[in-house]
C-alpha positions in Angstrom: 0.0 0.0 0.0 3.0 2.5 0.8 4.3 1.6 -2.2 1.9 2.2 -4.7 1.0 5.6 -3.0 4.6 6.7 -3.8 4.9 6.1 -7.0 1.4 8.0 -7.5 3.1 11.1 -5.2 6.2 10.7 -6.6 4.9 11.9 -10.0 3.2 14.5 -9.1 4.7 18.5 -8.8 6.2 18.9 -5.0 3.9 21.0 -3.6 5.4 24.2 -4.9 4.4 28.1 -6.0 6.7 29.4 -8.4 7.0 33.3 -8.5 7.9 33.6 -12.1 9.8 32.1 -14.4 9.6 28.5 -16.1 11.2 25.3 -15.9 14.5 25.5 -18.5 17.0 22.8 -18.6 20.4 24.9 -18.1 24.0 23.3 -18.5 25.5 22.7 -15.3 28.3 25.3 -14.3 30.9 25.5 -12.0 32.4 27.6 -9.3 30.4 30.5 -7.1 30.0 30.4 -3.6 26.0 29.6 -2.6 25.2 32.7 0.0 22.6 31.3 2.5 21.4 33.3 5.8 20.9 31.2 9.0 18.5 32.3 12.4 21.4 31.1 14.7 24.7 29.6 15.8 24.7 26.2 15.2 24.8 24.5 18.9 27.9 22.4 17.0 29.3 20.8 13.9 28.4 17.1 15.1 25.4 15.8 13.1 24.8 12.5 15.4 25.0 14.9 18.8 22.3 17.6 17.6 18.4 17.3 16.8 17.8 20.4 15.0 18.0 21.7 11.2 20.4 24.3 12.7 23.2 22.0 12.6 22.1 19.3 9.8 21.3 22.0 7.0 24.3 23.2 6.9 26.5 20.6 7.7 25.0 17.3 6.0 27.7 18.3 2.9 30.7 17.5 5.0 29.5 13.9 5.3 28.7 10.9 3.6 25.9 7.9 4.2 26.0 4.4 3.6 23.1 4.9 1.9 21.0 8.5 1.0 17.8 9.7 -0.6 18.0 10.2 -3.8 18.5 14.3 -3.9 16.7 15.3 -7.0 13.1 13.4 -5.5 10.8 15.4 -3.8 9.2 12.3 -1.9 11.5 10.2 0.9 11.2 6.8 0.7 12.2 3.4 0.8 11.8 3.4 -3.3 14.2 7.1 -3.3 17.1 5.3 -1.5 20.6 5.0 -3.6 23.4 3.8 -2.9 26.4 6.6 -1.1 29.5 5.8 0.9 28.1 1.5 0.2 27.7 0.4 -3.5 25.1 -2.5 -2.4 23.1 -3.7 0.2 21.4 -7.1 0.8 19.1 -8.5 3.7 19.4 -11.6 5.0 17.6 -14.1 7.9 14.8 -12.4 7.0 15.4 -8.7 7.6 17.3 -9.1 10.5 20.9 -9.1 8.8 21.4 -6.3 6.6 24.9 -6.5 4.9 26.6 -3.4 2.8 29.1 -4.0 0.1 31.5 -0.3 0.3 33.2 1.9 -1.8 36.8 1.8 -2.4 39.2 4.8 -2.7 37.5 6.9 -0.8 39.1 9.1 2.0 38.0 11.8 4.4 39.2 15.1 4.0 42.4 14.6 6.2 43.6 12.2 3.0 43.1 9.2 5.8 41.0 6.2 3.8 37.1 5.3 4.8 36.7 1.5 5.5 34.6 -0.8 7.0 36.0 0.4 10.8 34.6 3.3 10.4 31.1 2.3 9.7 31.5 -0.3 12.9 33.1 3.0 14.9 30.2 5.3 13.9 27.5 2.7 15.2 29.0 1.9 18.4 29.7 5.1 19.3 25.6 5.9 18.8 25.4 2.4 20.2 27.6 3.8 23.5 29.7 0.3 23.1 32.9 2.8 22.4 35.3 4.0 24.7 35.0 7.6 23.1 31.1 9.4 24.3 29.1 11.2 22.6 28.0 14.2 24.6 24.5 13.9 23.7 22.8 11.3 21.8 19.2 11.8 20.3 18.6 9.7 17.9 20.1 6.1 20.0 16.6 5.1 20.2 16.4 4.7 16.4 18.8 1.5 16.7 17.6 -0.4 19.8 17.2 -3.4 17.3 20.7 -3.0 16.4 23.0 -5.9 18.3 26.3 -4.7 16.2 28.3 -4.3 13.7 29.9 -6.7 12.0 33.0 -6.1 9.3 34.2 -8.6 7.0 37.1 -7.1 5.5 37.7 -3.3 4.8 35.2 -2.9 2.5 31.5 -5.2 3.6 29.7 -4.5 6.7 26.9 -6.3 8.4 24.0 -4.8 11.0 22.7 -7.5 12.9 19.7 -6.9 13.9 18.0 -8.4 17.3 15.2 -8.8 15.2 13.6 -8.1 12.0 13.2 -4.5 10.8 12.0 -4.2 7.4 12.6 -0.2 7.8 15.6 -0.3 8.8 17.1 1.2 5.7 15.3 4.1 6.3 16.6 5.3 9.5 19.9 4.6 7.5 19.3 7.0 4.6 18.5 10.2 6.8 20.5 13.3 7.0 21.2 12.7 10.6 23.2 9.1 9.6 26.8 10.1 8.2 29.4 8.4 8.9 32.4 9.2 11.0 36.0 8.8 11.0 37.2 6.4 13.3 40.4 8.3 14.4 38.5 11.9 14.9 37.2 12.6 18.6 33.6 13.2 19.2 35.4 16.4 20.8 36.7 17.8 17.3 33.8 16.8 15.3 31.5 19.2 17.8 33.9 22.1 16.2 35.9 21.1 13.2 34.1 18.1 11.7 36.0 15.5 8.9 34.0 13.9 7.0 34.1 12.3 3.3 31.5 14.8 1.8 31.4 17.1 -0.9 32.4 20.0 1.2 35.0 20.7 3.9 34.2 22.7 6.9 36.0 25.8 7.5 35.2 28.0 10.1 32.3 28.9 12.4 32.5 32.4 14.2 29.8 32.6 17.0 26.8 34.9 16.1 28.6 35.9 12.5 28.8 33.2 10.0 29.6 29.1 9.1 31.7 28.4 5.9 32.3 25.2 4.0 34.7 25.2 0.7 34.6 22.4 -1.7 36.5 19.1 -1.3 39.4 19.0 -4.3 39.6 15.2 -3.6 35.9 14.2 -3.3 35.0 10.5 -5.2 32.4 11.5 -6.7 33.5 12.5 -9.9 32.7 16.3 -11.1 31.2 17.2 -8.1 30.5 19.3 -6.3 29.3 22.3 -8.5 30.1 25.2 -6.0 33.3 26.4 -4.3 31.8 26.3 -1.2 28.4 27.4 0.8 28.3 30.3 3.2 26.3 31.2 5.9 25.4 34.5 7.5 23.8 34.1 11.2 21.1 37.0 11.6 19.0 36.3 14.4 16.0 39.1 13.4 13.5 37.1 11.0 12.7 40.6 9.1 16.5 41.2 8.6 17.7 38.4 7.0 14.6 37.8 4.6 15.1 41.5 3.4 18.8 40.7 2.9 17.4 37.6 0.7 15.1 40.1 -1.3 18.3 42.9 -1.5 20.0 40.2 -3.0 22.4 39.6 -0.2 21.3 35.9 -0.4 21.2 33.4 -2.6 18.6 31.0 -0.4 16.6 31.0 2.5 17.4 29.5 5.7 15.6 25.8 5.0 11.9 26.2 5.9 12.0 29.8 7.5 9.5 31.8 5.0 6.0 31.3 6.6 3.1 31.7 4.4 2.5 35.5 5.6 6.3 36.3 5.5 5.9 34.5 1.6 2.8 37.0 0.8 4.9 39.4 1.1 8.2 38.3 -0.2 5.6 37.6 -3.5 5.2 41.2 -3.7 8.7 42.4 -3.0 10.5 40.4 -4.8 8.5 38.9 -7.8 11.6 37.1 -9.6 12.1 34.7 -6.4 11.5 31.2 -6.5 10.0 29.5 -3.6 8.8 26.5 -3.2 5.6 25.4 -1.0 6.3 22.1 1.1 5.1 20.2 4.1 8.3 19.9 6.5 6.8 17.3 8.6 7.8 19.5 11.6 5.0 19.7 14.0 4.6 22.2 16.6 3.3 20.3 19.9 2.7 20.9 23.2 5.4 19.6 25.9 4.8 18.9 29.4 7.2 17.5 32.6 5.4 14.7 33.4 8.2 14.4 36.3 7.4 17.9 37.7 4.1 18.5 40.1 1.3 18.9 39.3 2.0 17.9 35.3 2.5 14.3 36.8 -1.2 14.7 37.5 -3.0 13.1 33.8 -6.2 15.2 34.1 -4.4 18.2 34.2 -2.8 17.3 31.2 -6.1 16.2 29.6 -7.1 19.5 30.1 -4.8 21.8 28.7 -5.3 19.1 25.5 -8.9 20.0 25.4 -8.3 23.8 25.6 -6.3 24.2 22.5 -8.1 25.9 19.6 -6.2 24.1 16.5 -7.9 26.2 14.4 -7.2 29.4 15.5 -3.4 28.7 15.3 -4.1 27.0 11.9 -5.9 30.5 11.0 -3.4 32.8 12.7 -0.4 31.6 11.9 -1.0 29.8 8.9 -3.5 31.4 6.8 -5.3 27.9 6.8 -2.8 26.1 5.1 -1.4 24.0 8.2 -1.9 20.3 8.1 -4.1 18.7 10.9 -2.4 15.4 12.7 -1.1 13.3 14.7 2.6 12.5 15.6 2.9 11.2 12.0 2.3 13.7 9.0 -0.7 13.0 7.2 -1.2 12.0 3.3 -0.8 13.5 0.7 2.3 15.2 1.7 3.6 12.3 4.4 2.3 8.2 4.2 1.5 7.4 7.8 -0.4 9.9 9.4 -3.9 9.5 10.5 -6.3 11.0 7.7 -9.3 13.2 8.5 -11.8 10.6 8.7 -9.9 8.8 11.7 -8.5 11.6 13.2 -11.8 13.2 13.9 -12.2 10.4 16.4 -9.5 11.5 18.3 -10.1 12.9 21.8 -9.2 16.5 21.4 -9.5 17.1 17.9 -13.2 17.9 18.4 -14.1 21.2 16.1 -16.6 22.4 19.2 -13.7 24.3 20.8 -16.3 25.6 23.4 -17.4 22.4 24.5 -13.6 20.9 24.7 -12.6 24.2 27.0 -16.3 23.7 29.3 -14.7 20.5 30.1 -11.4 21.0 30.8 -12.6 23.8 33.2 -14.8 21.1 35.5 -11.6 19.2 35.3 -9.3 21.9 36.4 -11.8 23.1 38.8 -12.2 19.4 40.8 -8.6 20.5 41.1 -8.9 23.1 43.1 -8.2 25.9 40.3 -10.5 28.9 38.9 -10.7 32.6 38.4 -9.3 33.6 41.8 -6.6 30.8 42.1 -5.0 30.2 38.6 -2.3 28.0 37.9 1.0 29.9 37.7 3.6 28.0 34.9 6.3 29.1 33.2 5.8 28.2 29.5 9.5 27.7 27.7 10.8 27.9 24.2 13.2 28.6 21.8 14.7 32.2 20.8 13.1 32.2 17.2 10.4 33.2 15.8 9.0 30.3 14.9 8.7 29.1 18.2 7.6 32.1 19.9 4.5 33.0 17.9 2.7 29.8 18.7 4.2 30.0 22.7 2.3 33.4 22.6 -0.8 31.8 21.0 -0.8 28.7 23.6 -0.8 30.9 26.5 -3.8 32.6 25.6 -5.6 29.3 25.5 -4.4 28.5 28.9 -5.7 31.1 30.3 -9.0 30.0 29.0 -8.9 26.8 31.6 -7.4 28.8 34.6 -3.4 28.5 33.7 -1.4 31.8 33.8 1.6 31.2 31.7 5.1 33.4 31.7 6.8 32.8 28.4 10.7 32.2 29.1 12.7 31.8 25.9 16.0 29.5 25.6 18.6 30.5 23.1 18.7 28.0 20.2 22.1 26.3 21.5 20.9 25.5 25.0 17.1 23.8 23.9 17.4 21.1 23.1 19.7 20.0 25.7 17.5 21.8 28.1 14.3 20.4 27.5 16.1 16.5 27.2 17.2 17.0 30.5 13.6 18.2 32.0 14.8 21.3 32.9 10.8 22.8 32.3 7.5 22.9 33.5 5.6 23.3 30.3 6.7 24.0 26.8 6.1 24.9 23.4 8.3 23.1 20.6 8.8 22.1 17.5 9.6 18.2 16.4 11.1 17.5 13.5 11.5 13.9 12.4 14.5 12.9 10.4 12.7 10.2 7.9 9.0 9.9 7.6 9.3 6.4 9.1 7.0 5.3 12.4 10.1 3.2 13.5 12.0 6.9 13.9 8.8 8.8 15.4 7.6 6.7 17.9 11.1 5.6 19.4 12.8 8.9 19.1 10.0 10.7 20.8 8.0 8.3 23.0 9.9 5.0 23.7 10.9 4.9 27.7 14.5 5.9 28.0 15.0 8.1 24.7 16.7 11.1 25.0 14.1 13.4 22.6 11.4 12.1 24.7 11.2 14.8 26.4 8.0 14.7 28.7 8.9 11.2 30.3 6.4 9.4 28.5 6.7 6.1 29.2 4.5 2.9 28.7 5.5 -0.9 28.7 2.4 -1.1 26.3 3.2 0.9 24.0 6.5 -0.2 23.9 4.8 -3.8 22.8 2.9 -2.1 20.2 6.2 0.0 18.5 7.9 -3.5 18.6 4.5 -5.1 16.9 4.6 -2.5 14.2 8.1 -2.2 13.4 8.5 -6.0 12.6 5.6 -5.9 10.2 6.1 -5.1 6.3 4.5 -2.0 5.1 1.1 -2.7 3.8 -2.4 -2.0 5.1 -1.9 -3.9 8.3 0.7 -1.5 9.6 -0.8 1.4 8.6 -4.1 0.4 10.4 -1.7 -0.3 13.8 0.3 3.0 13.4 -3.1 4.5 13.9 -3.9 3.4 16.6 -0.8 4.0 18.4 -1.1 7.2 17.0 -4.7 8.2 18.4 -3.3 6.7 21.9 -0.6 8.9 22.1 -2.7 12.0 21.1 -5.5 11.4 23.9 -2.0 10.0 26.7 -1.2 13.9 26.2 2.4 12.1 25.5 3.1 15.3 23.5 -0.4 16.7 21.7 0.4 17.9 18.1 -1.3 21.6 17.5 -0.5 21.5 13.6 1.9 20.1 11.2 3.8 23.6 9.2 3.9 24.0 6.0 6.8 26.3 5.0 8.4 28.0 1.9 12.1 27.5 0.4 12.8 30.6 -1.9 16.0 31.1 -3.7 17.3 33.4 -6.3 16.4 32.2 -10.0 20.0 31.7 -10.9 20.1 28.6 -8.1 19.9 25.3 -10.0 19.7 22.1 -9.1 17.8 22.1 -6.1 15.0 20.3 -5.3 12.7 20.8 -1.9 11.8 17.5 -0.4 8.1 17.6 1.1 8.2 15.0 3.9 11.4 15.7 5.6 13.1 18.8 6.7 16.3 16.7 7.4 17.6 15.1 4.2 17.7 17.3 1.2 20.9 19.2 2.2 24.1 17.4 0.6 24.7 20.5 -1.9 26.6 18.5 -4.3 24.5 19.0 -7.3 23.9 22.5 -7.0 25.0 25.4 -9.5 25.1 29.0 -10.3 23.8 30.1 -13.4 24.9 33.6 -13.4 
């Protein structure tokens, strides 16, 4: 069933408004540096120790995968994997051995060679079986199947799986799955990272600018394109996108032009191309299940109840903000509950007024009202695109007897704040690297994960992430990933307000690009890009 609905999407346009111009096949040219604006300091250059676009966007072109999706396809999935750092790959014991035939010749940018080792080093450091640490480790959760890693040789690698994990491949092909060098230190990689990739990091001045320059010695014959990608860090939202409409930029920041910033960059800058796309980044409500009185389920039933999805679907995104669960619904993801089912989700209710009468009876049985509210601090990050919703939500606490303070975190300290539980309540934005229910539901709800952060936990649903995640894709799974789905929604394990759909714009003379509409995460290896100017 996921199949066939791939190739159908795959054919289609990506979702995409085009402010001018027409599709023109250009020769490919070389040279030019690609001039890019970014909202922040990256928190670091290591790809496997961040969980944020602010680090993969920029730095997915030092790296290589094992495997990748396919850059010039707008859709992620298993069909869009090819082959990258391996030439082959072939399952075994019935997809619970998963063995890679790699590339030879190949060396990382400090002329050392890429072998097996380094595949096997990369996975048990993620794995923590290595005597080197990673600092922080958010995406571990995506390989509790994994056992180890097995090399035959310096160029064939095995995963052995605990058992079988017919996605596996997926989690393999994302942005946030490069490989490292064995002999680099998780320390350097945080500030100069080596990789095999298409560009070489050069420098990162705090609050100015990130530069990459192209890698001379890359195996990839004739590429890349560019002589390298820079990146200007401009915190204001209005001052960056008018340097993109001065000309100052060649590209947006990946997914930072909302629909009303894109109304008006339409009328500024007519020549711009920008391309419409779901980004399959949700903005959710996050509570500390571990902190008083959150630990309390009705309380968090009721601040479910109380949010208007509408209104933030109206406000902030001029209606064009996709309803869902944890999973991003069709057409623009393949697992997310449709309208039909998720209409029978507690909470999703369109009688906003009846939702809010009951989540004040439960608040009140709680001792709260008019004249003793609820006093919170309501965290989030330093941008805007965190801070407009924040604002919105705490208006519709108030409605159920909850005064909320905003406090804003600085985009280096979030994520590390909120995985520690450092909050009360929060406002946040999840992004999933590969539209895959084996990387949703254990990267943001399995017990023990480091992104879960509202200590969810449930030995049930654990049983049901395991039942899934064996099963092939077809009908059966998808009806099962519903229903974990609508549990989490009405467990308040972290209640989706609205799935964003977002712009890319970029000057005209920016070719070979290509948006990708069901992950933020993976479209960022650069190598194919060109100037035509």
């Amino acid at each position: 069933m996921k199949m066939n609905f791939l190739k159908l999407f795959a054919t289609a346009a990506v979702i995409a408004g085009t402010i001018g111009g027409t599709s023109i096949a250009f020769a490919e040219k070389s040279g030019g540096i690609l001039k890019f604006y970014h909202r922040g300091t990256p928190p670091s250059g290591s790809i496997h120790e961040e969980a944020t676009s602010s680090t993969v966007v920029p730095y997915m072109s030092v790296f290589n995968n094992l495997v990748m999706f396919d850059q010039a396809k707008p859709v992620n999935s298993i069909e869009t994997i090819v082959p990258d750092l391996a030439t082959s790959w072939e399952w075994g014991n019935d997809k619970s051995k998963l063995t890679f035939k790699l590339r030879k010749g190949v060396k990382f940018h400090d002329g050392k060679p890429f072998t097996a080792k380094d595949v096997a080093c990369t996975w048990n450091l993620i794995l923590g079986k290595s005597k080197a640490k990673l600092r922080k480790n958010p995406r571990k959760s995506w390989y509790k199947n994994l056992a180890s890693v097995e090399t035959n040789g310096d160029y064939e690698v095995t995963f052995n799986l605990k058992r079988r994990q017919p996605a596996f491949l997926m989690l393999l092909a994302s942005g946030y799955s490069p490989v490292y060098p064995c002999h680099v230190p998780p320390k350097k990689m945080r500030t100069k990272p080596i990789g095999t990739g298409p560009f070489k990091f050069v420098s990162l001045k705090q609050n100015e600018h990130v530069k990459f320059k192209k890698n001379d010695d890359y195996w990839k014959k004739g590429r890349p394109l560019l002589d390298g990608h820079e990146w200007t860090i401009i915190k204001s939202r209005s001052t960056r996108v008018l340097g993109l409409i001065a000309g100052k930029f060649d590209m947006s920041f990946a997914g930072d032009i909302s629909i009303p910033i894109y109304k008006d960059l339409a009328k500024q800058a007519p020549h711009m191309v920008c391309e419409k796309h779901a980004t399959n980044v949700s903005t959710n409500l996050i509570v500390n299940q571990f902190k008083a009185p959150f630990d309390n389920a009705d309380i968090r039933k009721a601040m479910v109840l109380t949010i208007d999805r509408a209104a933030f679907n109206k406000i902030l995104g001029h209606n064009e903000f996709i309803m869902g669960g944890s999973m991003l619904p069709p057409p623009h993801g393949v697992w997310g509950m449709p309208p039909e089912v998720l209409k029978n989700v507690a909470g999703y209710h369109p009688d906003v007024a009846a939702n809010r009468a009951e989540a004040q009876k439960i608040m009140k049985k709680l001792g709260y009202g008019p004249d003793n509210p609820l006093k919170i601090k309501v965290a989030t990050r330093n941008i805007a695109i965190y801070r407009d919703p924040a604002v919105l939500l705490i208006d519709h606490l108030k409605e159920i007897y909850i005064e909320g303070e905003l406090d804003t975190v600085e985009t280096s300290n979030w994520h590390a704040k909120v995985a520690r539980k450092d909050y009360q309540v929060g406002l946040n934005l999840t992004g999933i690297g590969v539209d895959e229910p084996d990387a949703m539901f254990y990267e943001n709800y399995a017990c023990g994960s480091q992104r879960n952060y509202t200590g969810y936990c449930k030995e049930e649903m654990m049983a049901l992430f395991e039942k899934q995640s064996m099963m092939d894709d077809g009908p059966e799974r998808l009806k099962l990933v519903y229903e974990i789905d609508k549990k989490l929604q009405e467990d308040a394990a972290r209640p989706i307000i609205a799935h964003n759909v977002r712009y890319n714009c970029f000057q005209p003379f920016v070719k070979g690009f290509k948006t990708m509409t069901n992950s933020l995460y993976n479209g960022w290896r650069f190598e194919d890009i060109y100037l035509d100017k």
